[in-house]
C-alpha positions in Angstrom: 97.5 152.6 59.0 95.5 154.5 61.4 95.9 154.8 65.3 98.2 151.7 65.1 98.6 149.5 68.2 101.1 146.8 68.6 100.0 143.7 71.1 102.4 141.0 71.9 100.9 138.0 72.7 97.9 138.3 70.8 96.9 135.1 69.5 95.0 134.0 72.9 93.5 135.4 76.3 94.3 139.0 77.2 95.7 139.6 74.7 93.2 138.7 72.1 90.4 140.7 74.0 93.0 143.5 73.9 93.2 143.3 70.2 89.1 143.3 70.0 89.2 146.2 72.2 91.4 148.1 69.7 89.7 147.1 66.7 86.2 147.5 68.0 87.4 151.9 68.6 88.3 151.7 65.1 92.3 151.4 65.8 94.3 149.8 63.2 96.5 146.8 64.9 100.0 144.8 64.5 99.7 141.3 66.4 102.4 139.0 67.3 103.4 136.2 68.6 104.8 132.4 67.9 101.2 130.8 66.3 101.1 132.0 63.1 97.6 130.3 62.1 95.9 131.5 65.4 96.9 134.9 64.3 95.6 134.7 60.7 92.7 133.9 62.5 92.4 136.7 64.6 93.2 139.2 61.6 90.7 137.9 59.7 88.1 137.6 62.4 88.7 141.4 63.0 89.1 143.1 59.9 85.6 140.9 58.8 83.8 142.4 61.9 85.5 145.9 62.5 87.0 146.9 59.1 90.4 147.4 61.0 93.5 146.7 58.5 95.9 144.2 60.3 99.1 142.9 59.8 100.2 139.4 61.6 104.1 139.0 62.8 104.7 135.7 64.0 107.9 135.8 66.6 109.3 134.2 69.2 110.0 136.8 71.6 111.9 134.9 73.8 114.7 135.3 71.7 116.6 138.7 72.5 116.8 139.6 69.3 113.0 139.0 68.2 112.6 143.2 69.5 114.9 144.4 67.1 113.9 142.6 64.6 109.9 143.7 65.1 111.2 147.3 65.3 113.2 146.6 62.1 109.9 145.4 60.4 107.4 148.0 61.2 110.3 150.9 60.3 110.6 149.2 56.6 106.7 150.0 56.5 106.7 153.5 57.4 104.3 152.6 60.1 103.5 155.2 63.1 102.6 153.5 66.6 100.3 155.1 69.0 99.8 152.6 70.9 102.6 149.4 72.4 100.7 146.9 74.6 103.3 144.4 76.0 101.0 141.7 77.1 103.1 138.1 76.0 104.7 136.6 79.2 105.0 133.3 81.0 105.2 131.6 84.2 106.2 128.1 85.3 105.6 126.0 88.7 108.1 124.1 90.7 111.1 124.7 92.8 113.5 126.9 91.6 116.4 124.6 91.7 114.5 121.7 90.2 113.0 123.4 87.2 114.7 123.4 84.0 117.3 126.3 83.8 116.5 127.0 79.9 112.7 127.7 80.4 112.8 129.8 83.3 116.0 131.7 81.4 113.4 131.8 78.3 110.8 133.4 81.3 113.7 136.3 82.0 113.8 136.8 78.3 110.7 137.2 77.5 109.0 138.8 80.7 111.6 141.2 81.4 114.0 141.7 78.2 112.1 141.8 75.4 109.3 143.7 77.1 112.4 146.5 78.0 113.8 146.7 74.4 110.2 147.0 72.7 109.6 149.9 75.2 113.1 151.4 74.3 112.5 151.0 70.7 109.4 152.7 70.2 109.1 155.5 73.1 111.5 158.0 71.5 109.2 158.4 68.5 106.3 158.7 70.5 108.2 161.1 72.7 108.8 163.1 69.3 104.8 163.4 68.1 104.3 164.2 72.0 101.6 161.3 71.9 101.4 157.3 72.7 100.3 155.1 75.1 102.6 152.0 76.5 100.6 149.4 78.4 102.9 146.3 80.1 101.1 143.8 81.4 102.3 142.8 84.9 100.2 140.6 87.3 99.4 140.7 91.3 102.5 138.4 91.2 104.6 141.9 91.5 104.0 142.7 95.0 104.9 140.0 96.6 107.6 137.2 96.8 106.1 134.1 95.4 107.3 130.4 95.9 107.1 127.7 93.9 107.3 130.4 90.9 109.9 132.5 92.1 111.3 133.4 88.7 107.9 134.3 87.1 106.6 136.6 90.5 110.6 138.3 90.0 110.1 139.1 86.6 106.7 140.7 86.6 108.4 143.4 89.6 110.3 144.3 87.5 107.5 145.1 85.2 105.4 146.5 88.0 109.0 149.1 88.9 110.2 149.6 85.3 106.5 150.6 84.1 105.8 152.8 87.3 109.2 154.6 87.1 108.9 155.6 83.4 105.6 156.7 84.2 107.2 159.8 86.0 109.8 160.5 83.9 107.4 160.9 80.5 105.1 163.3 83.4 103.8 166.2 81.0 105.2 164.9 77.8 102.1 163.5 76.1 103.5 159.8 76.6 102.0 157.4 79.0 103.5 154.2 80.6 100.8 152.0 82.6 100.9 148.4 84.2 98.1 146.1 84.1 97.9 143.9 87.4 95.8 141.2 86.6 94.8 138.5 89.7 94.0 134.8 88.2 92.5 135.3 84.9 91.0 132.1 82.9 94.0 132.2 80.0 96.1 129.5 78.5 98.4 131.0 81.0 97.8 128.8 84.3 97.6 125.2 81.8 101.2 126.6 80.7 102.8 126.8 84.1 101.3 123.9 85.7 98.7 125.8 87.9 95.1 124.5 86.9 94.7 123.0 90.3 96.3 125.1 92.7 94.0 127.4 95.0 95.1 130.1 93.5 93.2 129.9 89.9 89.9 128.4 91.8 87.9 131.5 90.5 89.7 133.3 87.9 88.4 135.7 86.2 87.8 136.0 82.6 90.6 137.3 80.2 87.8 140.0 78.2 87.0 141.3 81.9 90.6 141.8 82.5 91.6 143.2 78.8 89.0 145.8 79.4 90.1 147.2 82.8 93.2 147.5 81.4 92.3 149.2 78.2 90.4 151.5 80.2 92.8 152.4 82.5 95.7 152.8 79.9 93.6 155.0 78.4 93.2 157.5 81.6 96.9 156.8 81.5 96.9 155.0 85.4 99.9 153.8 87.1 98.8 150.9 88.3 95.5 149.1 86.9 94.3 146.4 88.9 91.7 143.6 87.6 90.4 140.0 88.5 90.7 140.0 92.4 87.7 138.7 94.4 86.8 140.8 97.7 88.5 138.6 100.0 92.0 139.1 97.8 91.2 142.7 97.6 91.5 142.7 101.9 94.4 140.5 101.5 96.3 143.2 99.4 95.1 146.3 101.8 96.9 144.7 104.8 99.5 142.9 103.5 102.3 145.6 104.4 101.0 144.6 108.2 101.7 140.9 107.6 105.3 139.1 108.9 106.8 138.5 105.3 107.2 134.8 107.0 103.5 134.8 107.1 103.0 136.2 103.2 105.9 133.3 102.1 103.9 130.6 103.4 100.5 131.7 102.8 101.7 132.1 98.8 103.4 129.0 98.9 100.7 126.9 100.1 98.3 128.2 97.4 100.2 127.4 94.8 100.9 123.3 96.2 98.9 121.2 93.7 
């Protein structure tokens, strides 16, 4: 295989626009995730149209060890990657001490753990050809405190810190590290945590106009690539850090009240 890519969470939304993306500059993809025929689907759909080769791994990757056992996989093929795109991830709506412990301990799992190991895994052989590209996709969620998902807006800064401080230390080593920020994006994502009626997904934008801003900016290896927010939310962001985090609490909380 040929300028290989791995993308978690493949099989729907960003993720399968990401996977389009690839294909469509001739790169040669691993997809994963839990729905195996969705998957099939995809591999099919793009080797058909793009001539790409393929190869499907369906996972769970909220189990911790679902990393090791990728990196196990694609080491018994002799495949090089060039490319890691860490895009599976959840959320969930509710109070924090209502919601069910195992899902939002799933969320932590998945979000933050298997997204770290997968980065640990395969860096030191990019690190060694002095060439790859690592692309975690974070969300807006990261630079703020957000109730009514607490754990989900906690997990993804992390991702927002942990992608941002790797980014220096692989400075002038041929290795990049970018986050993807995406605002509400039209994914399975906000029917999954409960959100299809909150403010905050009233005009979300589409996952292909997402998937390409952050291909783009992975790319031009960017720190921080920020997509889907409306000019209003744009404002919002730029004077934030001027806001009483009282203020910001509330203001978050209320969009996200169904």
């Amino acid at each position: 295989m040929k300028n290989t890519a791995i993308i978690t969470g493949a099989s729907t939304g960003i993720g399968r626009e990401l996977a389009r993306i690839h294909a469509k500059r001739n790169g040669d993809l691993i997809i994963i995730a839990r729905n195996k025929a969705k998957l099939e689907e995809l591999k099919n759909e793009l080797q058909k149209e793009f001539g790409v080769k393929v190869i499907c791994i369906s996972k769970d990757l909220s189990v911790n060890e679902s990393a090791d056992e990728i990196y196990t996989e694609i080491k018994s093929r002799e495949i090089s990657i060039e490319y890691l795109i860490n895009n599976a991830g959840f959320g969930g709506h509710g109070y924090f001490h209502e919601r069910n412990w195992d899902s939002d301990l799933q969320m932590i799992n998945l979000n933050i753990i298997t997204l770290t190991k997968l980065t640990r895994l395969f860096l030191p052989e990019m690190l060694k050809n002095k060439k790859g590209k690592i692309l975690n996709v974070s969300s807006t969620a990261s630079l703020m405190p957000g109730p009514l998902q607490a754990v989900y807006f906690a997990t993804k800064a992390f991702v927002t810190s942990f992608s941002n401080a790797i980014n220096e230390e692989l400075r002038g080593k041929g290795v990049s590290v970018s986050a993807l920020l995406p605002g509400a994006t039209n994914t399975e994502f906000a029917n999954s945590a409960g959100l299809n009626n909150t403010d905050l997904f009233k005009d979300a934008f589409s996952a292909k106009y997402v998937a390409e801003k952050g291909y783009k900016g992975m790319m031009k290896s960017k720190l921080n690539i920020i997509a889907g927010l409306s000019f209003t939310q744009k404002i919002m962001f730029l004077i934030m850090p001027l806001i009483p985090k009282r203020v910001i609490l509330k203001t978050i909380k209320k969009m996200q009240e169904i």
